[in-house]
N, C-alpha and C positions, 0 to 999 in steps of 0.2 A: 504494500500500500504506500503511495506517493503522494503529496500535493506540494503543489507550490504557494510559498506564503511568506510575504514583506521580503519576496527577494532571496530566499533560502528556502531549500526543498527539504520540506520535513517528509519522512517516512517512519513507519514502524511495521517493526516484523515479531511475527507469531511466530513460538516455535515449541516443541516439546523437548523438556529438558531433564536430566535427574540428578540432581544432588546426592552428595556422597560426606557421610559425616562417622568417623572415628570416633567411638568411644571409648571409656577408661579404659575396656578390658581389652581391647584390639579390634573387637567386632564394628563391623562397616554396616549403616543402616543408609539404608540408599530410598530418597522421596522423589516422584514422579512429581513434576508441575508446566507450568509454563511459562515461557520466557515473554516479555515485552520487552524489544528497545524500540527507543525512541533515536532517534536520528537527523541532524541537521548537517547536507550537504552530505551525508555516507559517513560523519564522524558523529558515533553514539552518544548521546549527552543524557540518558536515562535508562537507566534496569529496572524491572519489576518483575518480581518472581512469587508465579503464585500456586503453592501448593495445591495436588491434586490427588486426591487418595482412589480408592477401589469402590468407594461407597460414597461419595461426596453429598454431605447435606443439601438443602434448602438454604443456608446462610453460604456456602464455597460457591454454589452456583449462582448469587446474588451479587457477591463479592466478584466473582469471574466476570463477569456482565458489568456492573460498574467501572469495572478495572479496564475492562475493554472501549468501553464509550468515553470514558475522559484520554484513554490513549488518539481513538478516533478526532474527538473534538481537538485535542492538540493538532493533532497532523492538520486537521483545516484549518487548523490558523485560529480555533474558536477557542482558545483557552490558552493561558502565561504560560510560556517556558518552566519546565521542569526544574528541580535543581540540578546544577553539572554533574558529571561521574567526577569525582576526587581520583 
């Protein structure tokens, strides 16, 4: 997804991703979610990553749905700038 806006071509891309997290004991617990960046010109200026389990509530699919419309409203230009990636 593309648009052009005040001169800089925002995009953002959907993607499925899976996190990997080490705990004390050694054991690796690996979560399924999805990736948003946001994008000015091809260089990422936003991450959002949102967990997605095997049985996802009524509140993750609410949340997923939100998360995705204010990504969309950014790319048209309908909403402020994200904060930067540090």
């Amino acid at each position: 997804m593309t648009t052009e806006s005040r001169g800089a071509r925002r995009s953002v891309t959907v993607r499925l991703e899976r996190r990997c997290v080490r705990i004390g004991t050694g054991e690796v617990l690996v979560y399924p979610g999805i990736l948003l960046i946001r994008r000015i010109d091809g260089t990422p200026v936003a991450r959002t990553w949102l967990p997605v389990g095997e049985d996802p509530s009524d509140a993750d699919d609410e949340h997923l749905i939100r998360e995705l419309h204010e990504a969309l409203l950014w790319q048209s230009g309908w909403q402020a700038d994200p904060p930067l990636i540090s």
